[in-house]
N, C-alpha and C positions, 0 to 999 in steps of 0.2 A: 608718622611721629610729628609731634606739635614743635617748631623750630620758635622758640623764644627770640635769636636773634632778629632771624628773618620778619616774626612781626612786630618788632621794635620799628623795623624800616618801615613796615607797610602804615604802620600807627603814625610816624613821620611825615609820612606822606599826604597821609589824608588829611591829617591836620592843615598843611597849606599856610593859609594864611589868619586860622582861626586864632582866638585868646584861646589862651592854654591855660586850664584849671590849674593854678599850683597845687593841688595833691600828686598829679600826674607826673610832679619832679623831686617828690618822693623817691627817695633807694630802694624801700618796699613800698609797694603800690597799693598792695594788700591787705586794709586795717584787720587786726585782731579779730578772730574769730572766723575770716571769711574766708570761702571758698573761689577759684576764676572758676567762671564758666564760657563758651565761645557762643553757648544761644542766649536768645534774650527770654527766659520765664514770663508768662504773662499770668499774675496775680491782680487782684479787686476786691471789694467787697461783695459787689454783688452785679457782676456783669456789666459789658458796654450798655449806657443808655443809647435811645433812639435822639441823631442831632440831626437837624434840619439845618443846613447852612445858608439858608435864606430867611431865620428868623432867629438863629444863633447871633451872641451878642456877648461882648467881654464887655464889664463895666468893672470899676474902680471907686470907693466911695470910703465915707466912714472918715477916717481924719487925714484927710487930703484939703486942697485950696481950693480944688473945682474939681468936683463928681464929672464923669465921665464914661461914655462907654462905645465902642467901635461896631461896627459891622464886621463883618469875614472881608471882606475886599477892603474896607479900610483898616484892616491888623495889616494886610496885604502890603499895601501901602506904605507903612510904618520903617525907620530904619531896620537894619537887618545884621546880624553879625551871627558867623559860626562859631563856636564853640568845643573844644577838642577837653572831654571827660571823662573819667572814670565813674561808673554807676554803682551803688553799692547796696543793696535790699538787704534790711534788717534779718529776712529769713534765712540769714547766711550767704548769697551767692552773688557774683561780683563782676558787671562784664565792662570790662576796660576798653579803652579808646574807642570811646564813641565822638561821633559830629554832629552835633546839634544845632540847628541853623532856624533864627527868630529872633523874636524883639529882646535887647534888653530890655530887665525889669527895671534899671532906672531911667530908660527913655519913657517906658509907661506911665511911671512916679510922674518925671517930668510935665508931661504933656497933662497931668490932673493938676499942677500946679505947683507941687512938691507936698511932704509932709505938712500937718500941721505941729506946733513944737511939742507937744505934748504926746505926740503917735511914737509909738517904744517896737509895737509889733502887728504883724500880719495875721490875717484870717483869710484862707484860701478858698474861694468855694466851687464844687462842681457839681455838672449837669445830673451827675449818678443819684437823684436822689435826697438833693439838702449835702452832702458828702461834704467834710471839712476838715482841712488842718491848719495849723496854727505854728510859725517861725519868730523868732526876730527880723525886727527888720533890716538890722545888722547882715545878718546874713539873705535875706530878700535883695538886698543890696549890694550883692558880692558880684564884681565884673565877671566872673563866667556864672550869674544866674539870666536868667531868658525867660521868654515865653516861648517854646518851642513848636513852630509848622514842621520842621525835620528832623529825620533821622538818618543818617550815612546816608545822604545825596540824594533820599524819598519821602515825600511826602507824609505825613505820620499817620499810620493807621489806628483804626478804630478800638481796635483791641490795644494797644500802650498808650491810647490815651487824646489820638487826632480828635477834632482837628487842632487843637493847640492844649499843650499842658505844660503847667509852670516845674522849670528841671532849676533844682537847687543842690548840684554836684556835693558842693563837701557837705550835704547831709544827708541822711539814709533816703531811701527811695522815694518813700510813703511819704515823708516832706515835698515831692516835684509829684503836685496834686494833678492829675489826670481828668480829661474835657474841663479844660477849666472854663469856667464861667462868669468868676467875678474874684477882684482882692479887696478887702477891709483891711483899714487901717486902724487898729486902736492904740488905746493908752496903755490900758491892764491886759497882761496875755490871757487868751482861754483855752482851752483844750478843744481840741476838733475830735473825730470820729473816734479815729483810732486814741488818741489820746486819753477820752474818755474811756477807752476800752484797755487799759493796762499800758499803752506804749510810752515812752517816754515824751516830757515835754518840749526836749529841744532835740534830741536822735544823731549829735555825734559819731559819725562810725568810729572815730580814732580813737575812741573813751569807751566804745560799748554801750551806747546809751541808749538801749532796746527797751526796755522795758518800767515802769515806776517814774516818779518826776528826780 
């Protein structure tokens, strides 16, 4: 039998010394609609691409002060902070206290110079393909958002999205874009992949914002 108390402590614990997503101090943990589950579902569009981590490359560009972009060993490099989240996929299912451990996203901002004053919102893009979503930068901004190397104490695999993928906790999943490969900065927001294909333009779990702008 699944003991709720007991994994309040073990959630506790692993947390440590991470920033702690304020959804995670929530009375219900559970936005509307969703389900827990204790595995993690592996969903995509269309399968892991093929990454080479020796021509793999994050870059930063679009309305920033100075374009940008790292190697694998220089993200390596980069500050570093854990993360203790609740994850929530639009598809209904929901798997709580997670540790996610990488860059924040505004040391990355930083290190391109900061915003330029006109930049409102993010364009995410990954290796899968052209693959894109689109946030505020508001919430691209939020102290437990990351680029994420880990998961609960491992390396992040290929299938949820290694070697590094942008996790933007208080918003649905499909927001914390998978191999990522580059962030734009723009004025005007646009719609990425799924966006263009029925999902919402900004995917609040706490509101239901699945689906339509």
């Amino acid at each position: 039998m699944f003991d709720a108390n007991a994994n309040e402590l073990q959630e506790e614990s692993a947390a440590g010394d991470a920033i702690v997503s304020p959804d995670t101090r929530r009375e219900r943990r559970l936005p509307p609609g969703q389900t827990r589950t204790q595995k993690w579902p592996v969903l995509d569009a269309s399968g892991p691409p093929r990454i080479d981590l020796k021509t793999w490359r994050l870059r930063i560009g679009g309305g920033v002060q100075k374009p940008i972009e790292w190697t694998w060993e220089q993200v390596l490099e980069l500050p570093r902070v854990k993360v203790f989240a609740d994850f929530h996929c639009v598809t209904r299912w929901s798997r709580l206290g997670n540790v996610w451990e990488g860059v924040p996203t505004r040391e990355i901002l930083a290190r391109a110079g900061g915003p330029s004053p006109d930049a409102r919102y993010v364009l995410a893009h990954g290796y899968d393909g052209g693959w894109t979503t689109n946030l505020p930068l508001s919430d691209f901004l939020a102290e437990d958002a990351l680029v994420a190397v880990s998961h609960d104490g491992e390396p992040l695999s290929l299938e949820h999205g290694g070697p590094a993928r942008l996790v933007v906790p208080q918003l649905y999943a499909w927001k914390s874009a998978k191999w990522l490969a580059g962030i734009e900065l723009m004025e005007k927001d646009r719609p990425g992949f799924w966006e263009r294909n029925g999902y919402h333009m900004h995917g609040d779990p706490w509101t239901e914002e699945r689906y339509g702008w």
